[in-house]
C-alpha positions in Angstrom: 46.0 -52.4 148.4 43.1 -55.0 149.6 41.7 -57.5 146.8 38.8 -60.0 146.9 38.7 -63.2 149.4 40.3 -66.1 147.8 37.8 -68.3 149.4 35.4 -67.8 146.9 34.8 -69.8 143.4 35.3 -67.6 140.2 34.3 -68.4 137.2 35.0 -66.4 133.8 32.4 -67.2 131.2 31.9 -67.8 127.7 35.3 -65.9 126.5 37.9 -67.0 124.1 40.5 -68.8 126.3 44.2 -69.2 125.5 45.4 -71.6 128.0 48.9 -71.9 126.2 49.0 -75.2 126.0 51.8 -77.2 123.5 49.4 -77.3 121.0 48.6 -73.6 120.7 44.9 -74.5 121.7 42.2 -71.8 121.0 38.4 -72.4 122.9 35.5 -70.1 121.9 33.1 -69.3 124.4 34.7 -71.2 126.8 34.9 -71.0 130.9 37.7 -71.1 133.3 37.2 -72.1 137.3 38.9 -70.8 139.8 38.7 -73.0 143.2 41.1 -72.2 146.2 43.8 -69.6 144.1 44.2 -72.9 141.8 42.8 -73.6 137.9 40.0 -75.8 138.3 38.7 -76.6 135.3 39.0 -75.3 131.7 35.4 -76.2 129.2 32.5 -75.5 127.9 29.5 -74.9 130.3 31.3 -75.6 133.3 29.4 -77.2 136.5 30.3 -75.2 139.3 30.1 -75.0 142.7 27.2 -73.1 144.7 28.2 -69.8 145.3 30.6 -69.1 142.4 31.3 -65.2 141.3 30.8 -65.3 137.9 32.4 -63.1 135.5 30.8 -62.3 132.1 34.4 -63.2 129.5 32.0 -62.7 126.4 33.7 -61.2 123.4 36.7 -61.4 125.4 39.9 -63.2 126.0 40.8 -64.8 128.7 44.3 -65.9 129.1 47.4 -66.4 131.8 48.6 -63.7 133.6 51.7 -61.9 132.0 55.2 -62.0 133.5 57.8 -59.0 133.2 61.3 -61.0 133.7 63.7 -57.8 134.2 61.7 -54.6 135.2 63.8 -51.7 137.2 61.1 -51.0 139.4 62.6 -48.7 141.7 62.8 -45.7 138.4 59.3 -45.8 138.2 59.5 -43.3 140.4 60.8 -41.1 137.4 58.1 -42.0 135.0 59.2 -40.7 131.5 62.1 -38.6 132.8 64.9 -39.7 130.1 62.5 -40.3 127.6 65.2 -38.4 125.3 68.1 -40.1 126.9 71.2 -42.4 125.6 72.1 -45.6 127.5 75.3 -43.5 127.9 73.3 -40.6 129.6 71.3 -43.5 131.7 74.7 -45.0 133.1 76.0 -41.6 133.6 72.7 -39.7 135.9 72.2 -42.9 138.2 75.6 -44.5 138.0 77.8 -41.7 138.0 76.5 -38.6 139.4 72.3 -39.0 141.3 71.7 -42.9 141.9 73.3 -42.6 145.4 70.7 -40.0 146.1 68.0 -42.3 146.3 66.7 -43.1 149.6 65.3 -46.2 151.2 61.7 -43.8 150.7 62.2 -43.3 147.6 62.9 -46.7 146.3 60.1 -47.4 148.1 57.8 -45.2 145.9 59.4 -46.6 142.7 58.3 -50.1 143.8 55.2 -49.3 144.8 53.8 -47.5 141.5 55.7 -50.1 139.2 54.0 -53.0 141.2 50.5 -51.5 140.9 51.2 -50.6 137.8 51.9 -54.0 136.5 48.8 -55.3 138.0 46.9 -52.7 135.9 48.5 -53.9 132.7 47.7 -57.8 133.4 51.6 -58.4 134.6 51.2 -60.7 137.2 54.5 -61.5 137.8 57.0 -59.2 137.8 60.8 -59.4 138.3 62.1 -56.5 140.6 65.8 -56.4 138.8 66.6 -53.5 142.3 70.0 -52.5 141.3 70.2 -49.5 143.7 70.3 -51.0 147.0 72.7 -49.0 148.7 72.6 -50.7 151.9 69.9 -53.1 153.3 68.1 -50.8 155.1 66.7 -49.7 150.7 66.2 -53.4 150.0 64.3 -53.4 153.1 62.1 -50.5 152.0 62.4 -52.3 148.4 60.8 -55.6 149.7 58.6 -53.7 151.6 56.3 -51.9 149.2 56.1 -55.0 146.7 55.0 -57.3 149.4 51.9 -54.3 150.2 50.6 -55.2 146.7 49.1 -58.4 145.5 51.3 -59.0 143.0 53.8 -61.9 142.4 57.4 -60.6 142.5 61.3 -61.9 142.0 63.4 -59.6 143.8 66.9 -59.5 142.5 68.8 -57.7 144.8 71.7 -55.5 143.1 73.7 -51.9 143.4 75.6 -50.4 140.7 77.1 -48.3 143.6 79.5 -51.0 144.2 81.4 -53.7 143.2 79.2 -57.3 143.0 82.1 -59.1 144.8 81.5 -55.7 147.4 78.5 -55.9 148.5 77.6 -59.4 148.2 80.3 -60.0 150.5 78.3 -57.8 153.2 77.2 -59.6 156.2 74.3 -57.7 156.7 73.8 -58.1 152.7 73.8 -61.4 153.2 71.8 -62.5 156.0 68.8 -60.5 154.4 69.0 -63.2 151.1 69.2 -65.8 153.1 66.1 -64.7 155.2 64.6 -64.1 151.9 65.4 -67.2 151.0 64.3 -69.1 153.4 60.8 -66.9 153.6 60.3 -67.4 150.2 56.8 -68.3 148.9 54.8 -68.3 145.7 54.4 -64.4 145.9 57.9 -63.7 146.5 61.1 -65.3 144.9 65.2 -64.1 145.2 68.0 -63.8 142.8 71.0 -61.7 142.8 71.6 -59.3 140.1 75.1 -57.8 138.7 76.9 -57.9 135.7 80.2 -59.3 134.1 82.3 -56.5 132.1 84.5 -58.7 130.7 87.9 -57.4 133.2 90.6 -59.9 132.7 90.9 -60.5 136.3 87.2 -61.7 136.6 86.4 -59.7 139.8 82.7 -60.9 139.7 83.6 -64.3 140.2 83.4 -64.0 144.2 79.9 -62.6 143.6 79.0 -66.1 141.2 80.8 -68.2 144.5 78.1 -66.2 146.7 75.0 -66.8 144.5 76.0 -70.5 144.5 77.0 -70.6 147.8 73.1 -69.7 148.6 71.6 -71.4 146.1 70.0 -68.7 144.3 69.8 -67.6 140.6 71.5 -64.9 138.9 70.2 -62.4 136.6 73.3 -60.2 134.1 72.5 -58.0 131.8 74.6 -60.0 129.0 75.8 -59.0 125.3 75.6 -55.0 126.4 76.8 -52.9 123.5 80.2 -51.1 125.5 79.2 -52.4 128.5 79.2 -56.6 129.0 80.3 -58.7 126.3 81.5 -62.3 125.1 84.5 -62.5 127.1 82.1 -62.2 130.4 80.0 -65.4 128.8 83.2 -67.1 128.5 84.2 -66.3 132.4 80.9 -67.6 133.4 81.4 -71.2 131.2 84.6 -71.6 132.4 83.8 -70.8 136.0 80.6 -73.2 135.7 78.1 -70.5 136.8 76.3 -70.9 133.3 73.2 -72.7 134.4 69.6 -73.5 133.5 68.3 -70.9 136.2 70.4 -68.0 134.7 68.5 -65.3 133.0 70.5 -63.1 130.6 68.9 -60.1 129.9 69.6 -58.0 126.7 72.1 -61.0 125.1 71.9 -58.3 122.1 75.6 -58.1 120.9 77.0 -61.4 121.4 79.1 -63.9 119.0 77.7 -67.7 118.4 80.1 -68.9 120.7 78.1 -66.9 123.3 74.3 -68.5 122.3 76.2 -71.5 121.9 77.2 -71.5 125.5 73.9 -70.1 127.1 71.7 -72.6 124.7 74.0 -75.6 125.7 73.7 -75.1 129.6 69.7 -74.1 129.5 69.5 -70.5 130.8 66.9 -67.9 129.6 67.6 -64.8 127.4 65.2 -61.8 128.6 64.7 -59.6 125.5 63.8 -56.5 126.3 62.7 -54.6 122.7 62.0 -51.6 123.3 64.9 -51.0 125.3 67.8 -52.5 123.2 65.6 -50.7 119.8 65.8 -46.8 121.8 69.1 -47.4 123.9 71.6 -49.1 122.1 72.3 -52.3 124.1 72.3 -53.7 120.5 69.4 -55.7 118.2 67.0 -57.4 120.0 68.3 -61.0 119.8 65.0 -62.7 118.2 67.2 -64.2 115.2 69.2 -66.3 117.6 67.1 -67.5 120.2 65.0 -69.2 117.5 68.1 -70.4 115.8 69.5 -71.6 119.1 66.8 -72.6 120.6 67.2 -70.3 123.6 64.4 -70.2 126.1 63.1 -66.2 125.6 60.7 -64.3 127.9 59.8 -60.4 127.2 60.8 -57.7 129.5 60.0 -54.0 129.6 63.3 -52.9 131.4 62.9 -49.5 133.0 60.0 -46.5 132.9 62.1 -43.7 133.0 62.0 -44.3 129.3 59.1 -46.6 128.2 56.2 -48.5 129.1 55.6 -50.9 131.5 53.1 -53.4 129.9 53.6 -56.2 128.0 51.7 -55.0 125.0 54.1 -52.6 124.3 57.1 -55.6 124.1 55.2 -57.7 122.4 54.1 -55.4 119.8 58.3 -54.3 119.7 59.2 -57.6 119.5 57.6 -58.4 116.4 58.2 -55.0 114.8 62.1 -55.3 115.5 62.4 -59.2 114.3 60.1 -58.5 111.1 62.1 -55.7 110.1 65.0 -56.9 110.6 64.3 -59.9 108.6 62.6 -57.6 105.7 65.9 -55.4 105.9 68.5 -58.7 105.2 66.4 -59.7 102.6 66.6 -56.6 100.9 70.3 -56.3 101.1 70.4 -59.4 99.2 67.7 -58.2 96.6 65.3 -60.5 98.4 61.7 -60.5 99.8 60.5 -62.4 102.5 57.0 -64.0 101.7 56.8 -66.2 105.2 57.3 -64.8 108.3 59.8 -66.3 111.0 58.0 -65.1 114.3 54.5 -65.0 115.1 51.8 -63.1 117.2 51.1 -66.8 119.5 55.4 -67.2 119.4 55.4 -63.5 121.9 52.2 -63.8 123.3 53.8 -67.4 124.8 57.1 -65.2 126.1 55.2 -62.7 127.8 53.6 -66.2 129.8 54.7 -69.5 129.5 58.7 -68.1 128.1 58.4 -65.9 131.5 57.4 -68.8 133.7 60.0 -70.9 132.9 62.6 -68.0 133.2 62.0 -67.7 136.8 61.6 -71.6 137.3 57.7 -71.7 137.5 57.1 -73.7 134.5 55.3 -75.9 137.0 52.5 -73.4 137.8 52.4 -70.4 136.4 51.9 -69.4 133.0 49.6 -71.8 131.6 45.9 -72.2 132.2 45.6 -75.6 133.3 44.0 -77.6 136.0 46.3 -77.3 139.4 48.2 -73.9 138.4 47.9 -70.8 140.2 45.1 -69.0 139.3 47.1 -65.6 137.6 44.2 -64.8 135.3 43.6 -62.0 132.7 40.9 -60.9 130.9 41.2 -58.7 128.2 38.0 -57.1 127.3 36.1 -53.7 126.8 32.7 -53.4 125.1 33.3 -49.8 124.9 36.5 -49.9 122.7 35.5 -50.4 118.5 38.6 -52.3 118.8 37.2 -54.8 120.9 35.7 -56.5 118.1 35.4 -58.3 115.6 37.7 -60.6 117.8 39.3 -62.8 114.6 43.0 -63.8 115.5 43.0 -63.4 119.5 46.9 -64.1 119.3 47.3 -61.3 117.3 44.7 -59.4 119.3 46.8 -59.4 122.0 49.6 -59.0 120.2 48.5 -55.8 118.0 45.3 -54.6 119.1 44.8 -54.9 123.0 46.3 -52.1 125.3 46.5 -51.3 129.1 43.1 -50.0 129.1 41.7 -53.2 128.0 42.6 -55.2 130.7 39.4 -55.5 132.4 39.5 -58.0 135.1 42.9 -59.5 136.9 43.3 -62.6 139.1 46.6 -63.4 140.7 46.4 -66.3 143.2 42.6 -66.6 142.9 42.0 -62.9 144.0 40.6 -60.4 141.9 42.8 -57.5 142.0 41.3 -55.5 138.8 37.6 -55.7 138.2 35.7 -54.2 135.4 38.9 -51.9 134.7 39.6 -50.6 137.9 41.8 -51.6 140.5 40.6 -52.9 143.4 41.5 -51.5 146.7 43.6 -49.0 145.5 44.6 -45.4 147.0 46.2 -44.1 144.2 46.3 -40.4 146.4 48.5 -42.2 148.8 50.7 -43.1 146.2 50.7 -39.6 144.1 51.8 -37.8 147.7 54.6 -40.7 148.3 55.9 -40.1 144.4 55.3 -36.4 145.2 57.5 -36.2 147.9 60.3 -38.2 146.6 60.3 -36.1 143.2 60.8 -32.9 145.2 63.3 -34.0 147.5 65.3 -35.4 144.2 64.7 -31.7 142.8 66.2 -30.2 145.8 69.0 -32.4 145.9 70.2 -31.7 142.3 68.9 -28.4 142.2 66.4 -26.9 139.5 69.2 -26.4 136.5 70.8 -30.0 136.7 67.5 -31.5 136.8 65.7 -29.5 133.5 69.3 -30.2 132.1 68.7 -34.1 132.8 65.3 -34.2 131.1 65.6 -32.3 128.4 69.6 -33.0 127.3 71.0 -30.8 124.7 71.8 -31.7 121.2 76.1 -32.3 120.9 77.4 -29.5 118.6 80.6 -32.3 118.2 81.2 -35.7 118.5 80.5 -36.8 122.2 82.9 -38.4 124.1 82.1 -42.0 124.0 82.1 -43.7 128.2 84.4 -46.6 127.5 82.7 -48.5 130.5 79.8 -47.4 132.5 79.7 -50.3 134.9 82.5 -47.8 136.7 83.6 -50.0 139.3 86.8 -51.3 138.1 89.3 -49.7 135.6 88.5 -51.7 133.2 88.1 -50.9 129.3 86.6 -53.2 126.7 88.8 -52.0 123.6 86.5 -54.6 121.6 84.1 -51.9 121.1 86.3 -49.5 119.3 86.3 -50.9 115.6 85.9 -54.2 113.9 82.3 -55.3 115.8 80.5 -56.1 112.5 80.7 -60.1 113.3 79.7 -59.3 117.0 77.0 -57.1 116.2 75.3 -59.6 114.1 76.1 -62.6 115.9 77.9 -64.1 114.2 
């Protein structure tokens, strides 16, 4: 994928900007310069310099350019697959009995749709949480096809195959995040991903010693109804490995003590909506990062199941946290009359909250004079729900979709123009998808696979899977009865 010489001045004119500033600013008919990949000026009737591409932001809205903070990018490669699925079923088809299947190719594939995918929804920035790297020779192949888009990326290196305190004590395992440490560069950070099941003996802890050990951040999918729980927070305090560049995705069925601990040593929770509404990882944890004051970012998890643009968890987000808040006050024979969280409060997750998540605060997220230039304009005179443009926080929020993302900067090159991608060979990528989908059907067989997609309804109760995360014998007995307090966080 090519995009536009960063050389040039850009200017977008005359749209209604939302530079996420502290204040919550709104300008109308305002421009935004774009000088050497950097913000140059935000105003009205910007001077600018000879030679400037201008692009025509009227009846639009200009703002920064999203970022997705916990995307499994390599199961893009099964669009829509498990659409009818459980978490249970998830753990069970790539955990259990088809991850190891995968091939470096195929993870490849995954990566490479999800990352031009993103683009084409207005994420900028999207965290590659690769939990199926078998060996390096698939984070290899991983790196690989997000570095041959344009995109901004965190690669978070993981395998459920294994143990964490396996693999990350590989050699070979390690000297690739430590070349990726040292290579890394605005377009490309590191952390390491696993997970903490809450096993008395603490087996993740080497894995923690590794990530600190290199200096990079870790990302755990935290507060995981059956799966990851309070006891692993607690692990994590007492082990010090609770810190401010810590991203804890999900955080959904967790106890005070747990927000507590996260809010008190400054990590980010990654709420994911539509994944913890449809799977089960528990209730989307809006309640408590407001009451906490927990930094949040939005996150759209994995497209075997859902969507992969921020519209769609933004748009969750506020569903989820209104009606849960409608439902308690009902319980009580209340109505709410004020609502808690707002169209700007998710539009500011999906940027600024994702930003800060993967310790870019500094310059990304905002629109402001010396940050990278990760640009977004939503607009499409052909849409009647283009206009009239009244609230654009809750345009974006409600009203805007993929299709509406008409032009994309990220780094000061236009990557999306007029609603097309630019540079694109989209036939390169069906045949790469196309091959990886028949050798998966081949490899399962024909049966298996129909079987997978379309699972059938229990005739009894199914047998609940104590633990997914399978690599220790390890059961979490908290699960079985008596959750209530855990489930609402208390």
């Amino acid at each position: 994928m090519t995009s536009t010489d960063p050389a040039r001045p850009i200017v977008l004119r005359g749209g209604t900007v939302l530079p996420m500033d502290d204040a919550g600013s709104v300008l109308v008919g305002a421009d935004v310069l774009v000088v050497d990949g950097r913000i140059a000026a935000v105003g009205t009737a910007l001077d600018v310099p000879e030679g400037t591409q201008e692009i025509d932001a009227s009846g639009g809205i200009v703002m920064p350019g999203m970022i997705d903070t916990h995307r499994h990018m390599w199961q893009t490669a099964m669009r829509g697959y498990g659409a009818d699925w459980t978490l249970t079923q998830y753990f069970v088809w790539y955990y259990l009995e088809h991850g190891k299947k995968f091939r470096p190719q195929d993870i490849a594939a995954g990566n490479r749709l999800a990352a031009i995918e993103s683009l084409d929804a207005g994420v900028t920035t999207t965290v590659d949480w690769s939990h199926n790297l078998q060996s390096v020779e698939h984070a290899e192949a991983a790196l690989d096809a997000l570095r041959s888009t344009p995109g901004r990326f965190v690669f978070a290196y993981g395998n459920i195959q294994a143990g964490p305190w396996e693999w990350t004590a590989d050699p070979a395992v390690r000297s690739f995040l430590e070349r990726l440490r040292d290579e890394r560069d605005d377009m490309m950070g590191v952390q390491i991903a696993f997970d903490v099941t809450g096993d008395p003996a603490f087996p993740e802890k080497a894995a923690f010693e590794v990530a600190r050990e290199l200096g990079l951040p870790v990302t755990t999918h935290a507060g995981v109804w059956g799966a990851t729980n309070d006891t692993g927070i607690q692990q994590m305090y007492d082990g010090g490995f609770m810190t401010p560049e810590t991203t804890y995705v999900h955080a959904s069925t967790l106890t005070r003590d747990s927000y507590q601990r996260i809010a008190a040593t400054g990590g980010s929770i990654s709420v994911a909506t539509e994944s913890e509404c449809s799977a089960g990882q528990g209730h989307a944890p809006t309640e408590q990062v407001l009451t906490y004051g927990i930094p949040v970012s939005l996150s759209m998890d994995t497209s075997v199941w859902w969507s992969g643009d921020m519209f769609s968890a933004m748009r969750a987000t506020l569903n989820a946290d209104r009606m849960s808040e409608h439902m308690d006050a009902h319980l009580k024979g209340e109505t709410i009359t004020h609502l808690r969280l707002r169209a700007r409060d998710v539009v500011q997750w999906c940027t600024r909250g994702g930003a800060h998540t993967i310790g870019r605060s500094g310059d990304l997220g905002r629109l402001e004079v010396g940050h990278e230039a990760d640009v977004v304009l939503i607009k499409n005179d052909a849409s009647p729900v283009s206009f009239p443009l009244l609230n654009p926080f809750g345009h974006v929020a409600f009203q805007a979709q993929r299709g509406d993302v008409h032009t994309v900067l990220v780094d000061g090159r236009i990557v999306k123009s007029e609603g097309k991608l630019v540079g694109v060979d989209l036939a390169a990528v069906r045949r790469e998808l196309e091959d990886t989908i028949s050798y998966l059907q081949g490899e399962i067989g024909e049966a298996e696979w129909q079987g997978g997609m379309f699972p059938e309804m229990p005739e009894a109760e199914a047998e609940i899977l104590e633990n997914p995360y399978r690599y220790s014998d390890f059961k979490d007995e908290s699960k079985r009865a008596g959750g209530e307090d855990r489930v609402l966080g208390r």
